[in-house]
Every structure is written in C-alpha cells, then in structure tokens.
C-alpha positions, -999 to 999 in steps of 0.1 A, spaced: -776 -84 -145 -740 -95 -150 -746 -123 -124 -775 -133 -136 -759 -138 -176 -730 -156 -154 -747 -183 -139 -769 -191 -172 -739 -192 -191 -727 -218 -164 -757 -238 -164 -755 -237 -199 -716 -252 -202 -730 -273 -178 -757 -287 -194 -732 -291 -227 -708 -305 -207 -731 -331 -194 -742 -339 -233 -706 -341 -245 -699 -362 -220 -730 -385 -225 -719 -389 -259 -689 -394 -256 -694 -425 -234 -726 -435 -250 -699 -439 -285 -676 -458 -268 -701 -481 -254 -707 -486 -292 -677 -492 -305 -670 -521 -277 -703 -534 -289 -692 -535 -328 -657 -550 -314 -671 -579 -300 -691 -582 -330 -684 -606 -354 -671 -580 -378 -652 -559 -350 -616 -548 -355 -587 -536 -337 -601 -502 -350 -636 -505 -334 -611 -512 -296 -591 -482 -306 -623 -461 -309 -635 -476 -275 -607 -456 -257 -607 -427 -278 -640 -420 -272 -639 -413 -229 -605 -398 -235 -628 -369 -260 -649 -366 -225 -620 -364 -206 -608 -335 -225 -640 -316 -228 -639 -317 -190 -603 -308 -188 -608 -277 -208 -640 -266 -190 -619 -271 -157 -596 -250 -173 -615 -222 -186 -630 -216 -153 -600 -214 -134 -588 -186 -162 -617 -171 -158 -615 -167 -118 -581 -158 -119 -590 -128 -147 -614 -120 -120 -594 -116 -91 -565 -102 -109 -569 -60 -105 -572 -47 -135 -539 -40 -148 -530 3 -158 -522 15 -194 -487 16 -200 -478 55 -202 -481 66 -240 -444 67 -252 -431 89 -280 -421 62 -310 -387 64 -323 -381 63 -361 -369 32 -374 -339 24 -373 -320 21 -405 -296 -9 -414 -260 -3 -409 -240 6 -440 -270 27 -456 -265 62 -465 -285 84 -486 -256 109 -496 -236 80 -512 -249 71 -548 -254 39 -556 -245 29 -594 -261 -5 -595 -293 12 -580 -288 41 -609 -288 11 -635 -317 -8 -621 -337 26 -625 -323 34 -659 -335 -5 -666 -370 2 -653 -376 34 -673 -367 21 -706 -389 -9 -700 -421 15 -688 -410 31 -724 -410 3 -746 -448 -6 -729 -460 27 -735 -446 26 -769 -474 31 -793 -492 3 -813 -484 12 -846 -447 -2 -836 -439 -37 -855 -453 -67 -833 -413 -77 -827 -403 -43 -810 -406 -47 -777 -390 -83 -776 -362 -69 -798 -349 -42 -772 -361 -68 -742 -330 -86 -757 -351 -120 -763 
C-alpha cells in the first residue's frame, strides 16, 4: 500500500510539474509576444526571462525534494536520545534570596497602595485617586 501511495504521489508531482512548467514557458512566450508589440516595454523582456527561470525553480526544488526524500530513506532510523534528568535553572549571578532588597521592598509598598487607592470605594471625591497618584 505504501508503494502504491508513493508512486501516485509521484505521478502526481509529475504531472504538476509538467503544468508548472507548461505555464511557465507558455507566459514567457507571451510576454516576448507583448514586447515586440507595439506597446511592449523593457518590463514585458524582463517578464520573458522571469518566467523560465519560475520553471527552472519548480524543477530545482522537485529535484531537490526527492533527493531529501531518498536520503531520509536510506538513512537508519536514528535512536531516542536516553531520557536525562533536567537540571533546575540556573539562576543569574549576584541573586540571593536571603539578602533583602530595599528598592524591591518599595516597589511592593508602591504596588499595594496603588491596588488600595483602586479598590477604594466609590463614594470617594472623583479627585482622590489622582490626588495620592501625585498627578
């Protein structure tokens, strides 16, 4: 079954390949058509190579994906890494919990008078909380 899914995939990159390609070339034969045109521009010549270097690409990169593919293939498969033990994280250099930390202290002093003044109740003068915000 897995051969058979194989080869229709293949016929069907195939098959896309061969359409990409088409129209790919088919566009560029256009665009040399409009450049000779009475109206054609450098533009319309620009798009004339553009256009085979698209179906130069999509055949690159179906090249390329089949060779990944072959290689995956022959490759053994690979075994799991044994499961190591995860170390905690390390923690930067100069941080210690013991030591207390004033600015830190202050920040926290800052936050809970702020969660106070918004949990103040509504009855308060409209001007309270900006007053002790120090705005």
């Amino acid at each position: 079954m897995g051969d058979v899914r194989r080869v229709l995939r293949q016929l069907l990159v195939a098959a896309l390949l061969a359409a990409a390609i088409v129209v790919c070339l088919r566009l560029g034969w256009w665009q040399l058509q409009r450049y000779h045109s009475p109206g054609g521009s450098l533009q319309n010549l620009g798009y004339t190579l553009q256009w085979p270097t698209f179906a130069l690409f999509a055949i690159f990169m179906v090249w390329r994906l089949r060779k990944l593919e072959r290689e995956r293939r022959e490759r053994p498969p690979a075994e799991p890494p044994p499961p190591q033990a995860r170390a905690p994280a390390a923690r930067p250099a100069g941080t210690h919990d013991d030591e207390p930390d004033d600015e830190l202290a202050a920040y926290n002093r800052y936050l809970a008078q702020l969660n106070a003044l918004s949990n103040a109740p509504s009855n308060a003068p409209p001007n309270a909380k900006e007053q002790h915000s120090g705005h």
